[in-house]
C-alpha positions in Angstrom: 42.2 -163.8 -15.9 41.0 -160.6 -16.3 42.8 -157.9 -18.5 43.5 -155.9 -15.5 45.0 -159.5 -13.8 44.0 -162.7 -12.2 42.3 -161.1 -8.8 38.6 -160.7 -9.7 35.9 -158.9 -7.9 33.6 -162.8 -7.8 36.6 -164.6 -6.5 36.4 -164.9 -2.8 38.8 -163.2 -0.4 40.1 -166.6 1.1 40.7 -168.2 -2.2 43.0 -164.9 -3.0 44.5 -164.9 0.5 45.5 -168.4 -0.8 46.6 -167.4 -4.0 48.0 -164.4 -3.9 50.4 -163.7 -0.2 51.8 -161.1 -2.2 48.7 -159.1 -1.4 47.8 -160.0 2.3 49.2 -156.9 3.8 47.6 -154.7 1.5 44.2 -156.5 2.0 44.8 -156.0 5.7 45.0 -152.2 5.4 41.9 -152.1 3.0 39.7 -154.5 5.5 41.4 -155.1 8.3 42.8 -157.4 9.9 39.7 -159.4 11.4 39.1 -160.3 8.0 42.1 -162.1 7.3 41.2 -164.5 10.3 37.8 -164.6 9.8 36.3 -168.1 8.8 33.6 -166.1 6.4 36.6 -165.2 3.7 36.5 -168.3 2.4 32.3 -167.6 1.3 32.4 -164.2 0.7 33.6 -162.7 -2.3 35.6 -159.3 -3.3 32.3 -158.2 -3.8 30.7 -158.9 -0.8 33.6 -158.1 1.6 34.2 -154.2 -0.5 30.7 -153.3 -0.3 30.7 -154.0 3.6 33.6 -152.1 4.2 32.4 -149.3 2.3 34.9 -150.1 -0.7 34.2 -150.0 -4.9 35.3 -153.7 -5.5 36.3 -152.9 -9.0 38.9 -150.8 -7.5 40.2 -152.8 -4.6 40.8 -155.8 -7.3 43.0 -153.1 -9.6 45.0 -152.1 -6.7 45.4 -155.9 -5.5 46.2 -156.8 -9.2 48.4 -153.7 -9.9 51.0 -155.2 -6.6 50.9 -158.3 -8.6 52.7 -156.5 -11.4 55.6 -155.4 -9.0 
């Protein structure tokens, strides 16, 4: 766990999917919602999937963890 919270930008986007539900509909708005279907999430990490949507991963994970904190 991070100090910002437990989503971190190496983790991939299936394993939070998994995880974290509480963040699914926000991660749907950031990437869309191909990527919540899409086999790939379970290889590709917060990193990977950011930087292809044109996204800083730093930032996607503090907004992910900050709905956490809700």
């Amino acid at each position: 766990m991070t100090k910002e919270g437990p989503i971190k930008p190496e983790m991939t986007l299936g394993s939070v999917l998994k995880t974290y539900p509480a963040v699914r509909e926000r991660i749907k708005e950031l990437f869309g919602a191909e990527c919540l279907q899409c086999h790939s999430n379970e290889r590709e990490t917060m990193i990977y999937t950011s930087w292809h949507k044109g996204l800083d991963p730093a930032q996607v994970c503090r907004e992910l963890n900050a709905l956490l904190k809700k």
